[in-house]
C-alpha positions in Angstrom: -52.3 78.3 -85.0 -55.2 80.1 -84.9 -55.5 83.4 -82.6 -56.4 81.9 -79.1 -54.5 78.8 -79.7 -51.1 77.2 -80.2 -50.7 73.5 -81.5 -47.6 71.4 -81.3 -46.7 68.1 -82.7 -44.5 66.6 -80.2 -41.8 64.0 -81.3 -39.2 61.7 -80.9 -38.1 60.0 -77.5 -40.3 60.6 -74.7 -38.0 63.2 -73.1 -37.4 65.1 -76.1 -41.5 65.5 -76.2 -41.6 66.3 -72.6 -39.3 69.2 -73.0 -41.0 70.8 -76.1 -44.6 70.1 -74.3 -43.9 72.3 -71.0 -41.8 74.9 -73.1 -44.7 75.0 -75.4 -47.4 75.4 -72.2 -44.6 78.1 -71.0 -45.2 80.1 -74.0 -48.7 79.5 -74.2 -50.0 80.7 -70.8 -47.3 83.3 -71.4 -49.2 84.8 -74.2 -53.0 83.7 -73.1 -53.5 80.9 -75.7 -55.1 77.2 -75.5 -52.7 74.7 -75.5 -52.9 72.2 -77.8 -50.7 68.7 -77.8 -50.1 66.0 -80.2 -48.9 63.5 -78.7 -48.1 60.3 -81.4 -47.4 56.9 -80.2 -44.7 55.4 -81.9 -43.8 52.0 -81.5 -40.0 52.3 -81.2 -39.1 56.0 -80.0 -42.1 56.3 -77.2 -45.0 53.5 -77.1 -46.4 55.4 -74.6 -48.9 58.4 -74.3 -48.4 61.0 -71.9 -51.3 60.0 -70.0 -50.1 56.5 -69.6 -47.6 57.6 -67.5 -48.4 61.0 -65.9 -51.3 62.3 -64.5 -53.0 65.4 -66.7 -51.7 68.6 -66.8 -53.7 72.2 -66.5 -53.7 74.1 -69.5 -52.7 71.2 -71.7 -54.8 69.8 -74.3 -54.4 66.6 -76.0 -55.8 65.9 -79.5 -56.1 62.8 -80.6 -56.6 63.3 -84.4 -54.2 65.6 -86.6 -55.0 68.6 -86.9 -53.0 71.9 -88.7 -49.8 72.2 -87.2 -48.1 75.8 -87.2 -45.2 73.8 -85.6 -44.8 70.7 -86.2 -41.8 67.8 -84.6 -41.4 69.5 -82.1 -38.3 67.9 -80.3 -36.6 70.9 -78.3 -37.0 73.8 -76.2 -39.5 76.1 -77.3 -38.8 79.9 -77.4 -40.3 83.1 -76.7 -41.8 83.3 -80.1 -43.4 79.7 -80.1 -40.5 78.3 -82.0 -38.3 75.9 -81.1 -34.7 76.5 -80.3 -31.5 74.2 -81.0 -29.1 72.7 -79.1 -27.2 75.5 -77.7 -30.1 76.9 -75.9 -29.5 76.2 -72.3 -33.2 76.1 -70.0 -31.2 76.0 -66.6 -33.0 78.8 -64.6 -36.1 78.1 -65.9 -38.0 75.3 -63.2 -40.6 73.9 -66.5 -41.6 70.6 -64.8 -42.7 71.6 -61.5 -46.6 70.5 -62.7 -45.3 66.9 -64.3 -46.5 64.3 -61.9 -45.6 60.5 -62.7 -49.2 58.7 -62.2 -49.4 56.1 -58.5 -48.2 53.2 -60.3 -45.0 54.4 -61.4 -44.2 56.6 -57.4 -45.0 53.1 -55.9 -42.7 51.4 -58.4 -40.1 54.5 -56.7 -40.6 54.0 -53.8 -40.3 50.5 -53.6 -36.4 51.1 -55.0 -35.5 53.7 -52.4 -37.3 53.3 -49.2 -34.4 51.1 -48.2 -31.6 52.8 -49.5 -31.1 56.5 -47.3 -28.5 58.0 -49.5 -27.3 56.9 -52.6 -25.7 58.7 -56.0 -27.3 57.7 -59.3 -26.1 57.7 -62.9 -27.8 58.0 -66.5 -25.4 56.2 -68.6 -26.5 56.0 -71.7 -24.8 53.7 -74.2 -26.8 52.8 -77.3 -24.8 52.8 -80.4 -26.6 55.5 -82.0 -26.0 57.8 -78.9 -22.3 56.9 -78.8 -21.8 58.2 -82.2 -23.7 60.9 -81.9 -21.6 62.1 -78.5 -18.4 61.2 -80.1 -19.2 63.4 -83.5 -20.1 66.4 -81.0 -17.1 65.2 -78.8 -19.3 65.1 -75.8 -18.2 61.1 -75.6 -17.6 60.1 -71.6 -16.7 56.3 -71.1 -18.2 53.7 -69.1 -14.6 53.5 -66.9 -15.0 57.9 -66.3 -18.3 57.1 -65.2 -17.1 54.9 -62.4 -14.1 57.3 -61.5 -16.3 59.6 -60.3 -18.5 58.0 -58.0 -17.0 58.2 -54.6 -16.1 55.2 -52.8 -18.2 53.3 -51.0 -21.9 54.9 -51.6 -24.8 53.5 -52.9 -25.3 53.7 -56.9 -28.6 53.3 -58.7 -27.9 53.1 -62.4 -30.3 53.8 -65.0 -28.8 52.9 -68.2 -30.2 51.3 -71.7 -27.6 48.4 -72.8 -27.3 45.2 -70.8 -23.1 45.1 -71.2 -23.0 48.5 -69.0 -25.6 47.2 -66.3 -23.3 44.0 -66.0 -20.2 46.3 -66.1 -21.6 48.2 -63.1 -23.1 45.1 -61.2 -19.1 43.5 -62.2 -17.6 46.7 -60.2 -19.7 48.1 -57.4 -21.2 44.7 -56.6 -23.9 45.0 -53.6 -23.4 48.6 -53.4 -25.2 48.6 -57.1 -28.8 48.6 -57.5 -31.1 48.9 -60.5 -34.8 49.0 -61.5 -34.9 45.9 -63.7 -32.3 43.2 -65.1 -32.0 44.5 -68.6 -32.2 40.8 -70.4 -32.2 41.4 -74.0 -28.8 43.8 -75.8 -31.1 47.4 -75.4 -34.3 48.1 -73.4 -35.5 49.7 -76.8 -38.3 47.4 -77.4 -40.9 47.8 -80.1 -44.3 48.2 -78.7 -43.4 47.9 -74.9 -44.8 50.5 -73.1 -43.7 48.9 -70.3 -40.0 49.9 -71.2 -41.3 53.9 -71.2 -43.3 53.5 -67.2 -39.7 51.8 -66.3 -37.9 54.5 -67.7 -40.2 57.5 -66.0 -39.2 55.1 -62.7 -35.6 55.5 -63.3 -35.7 59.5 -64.1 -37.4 59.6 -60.5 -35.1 57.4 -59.0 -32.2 59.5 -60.0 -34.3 62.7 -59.6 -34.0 61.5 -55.6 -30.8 61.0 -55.7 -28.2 62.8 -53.2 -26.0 63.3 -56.1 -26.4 62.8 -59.8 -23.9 61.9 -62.9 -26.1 62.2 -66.6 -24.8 61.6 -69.8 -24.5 64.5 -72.4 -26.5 65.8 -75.1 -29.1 63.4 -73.2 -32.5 65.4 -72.8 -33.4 62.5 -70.4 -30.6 63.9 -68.4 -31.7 67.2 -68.9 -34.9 66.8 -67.7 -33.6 65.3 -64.5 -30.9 68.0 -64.2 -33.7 70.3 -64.3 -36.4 69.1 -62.2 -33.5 68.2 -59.7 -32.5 72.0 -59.6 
């Protein structure tokens, strides 16, 4: 980092870089400095560049080619000091993704789910294997049958989720009342090299985002990122 600039390396899922990127631009205007992104494309955690899905930001700067990193996987919350924070940090009063703006393609694909639906709930359940050991470590584990407990009885639910047995769990239960972005065909919509999979998943955080009421999963930053743009 040199003295009018800061430089991140953004990593992991796409919400996980989203959070570190406007945290990062946070601090950066904060303290006067050019903002500088990396944004890597990997094949399995996000296939997708941020400007394949959003339109561009003011004051933030994508490079293309590595360059020195001061920080570098960047996955969290960044602090006051440009350095990012655990887990425990909690970024509720802060509103960090006013500026994020999904491109046309994906408000069209939004608004083609809800212009028939007036009021609805939604729910983030996500069930991968990996997530449901991590939540269960942490013993922040909910179950598919809580989920359903607390949706009240006879509204709409949209239902982002990432494992086909839970989309057919939901379609089993609320029947017509249930409705969804896509039939999830294959066991996970993890799909190597689908970037696809990423513009459906920025469709479903703005579905839910819409929402009248909202249940997310926890220790989920694609939760948290709805949670706080929903604030």
């Amino acid at each position: 980092m040199s003295d009018n600039s800061y430089t991140i390396s953004v990593d992991n899922g796409l919400c996980n870089k989203l959070r570190a990127c406007f945290s990062g631009l946070r601090y950066a205007r904060a303290n006067n400095l050019k903002f500088n992104v990396h944004w890597p494309v990997h094949p399995t955690e996000c296939p997708a560049h941020f400007l394949d899905l959003f339109k561009p930001v003011s004051g933030i700067n994508f490079v293309s080619k590595d360059v020195e990193f001061d920080l570098t996987r960047a996955n969290k919350w960044i602090g006051e000091r440009g350095y990012q924070l655990n887990h425990k940090f909690q970024p509720v009063d802060t509103e960090y993704f006013t500026e994020l703006q999904p491109n046309d393609s994906i408000m069209s694909d939004v608004h083609q789910i809800t212009s028939t639906r007036k009021e609805y709930v939604s729910v983030h359940l996500r069930h991968g294997l990996r997530y449901v050991k991590m939540s269960k470590l942490f013993e922040q584990y909910t179950s598919p049958e809580e989920y359903i407990e607390k949706i009240p009885n006879g509204c709409d639910v949209y239902l982002a989720t990432d494992t086909r047995d839970i989309q057919q769990l939901f379609i089993d239960h609320f029947g017509d009342r249930l409705f969804y972005n896509k039939d999830i065909t294959q066991k996970t919509t993890r799909v190597r090299d689908d970037k696809q999979s990423v513009h459906d998943a920025v469709v479903d955080m703005y579905v839910c985002i819409k929402s009248h009421d909202f249940f997310g999963s926890n220790m989920s930053s694609f939760t948290e990122i709805i949670q706080n743009i929903r604030m």
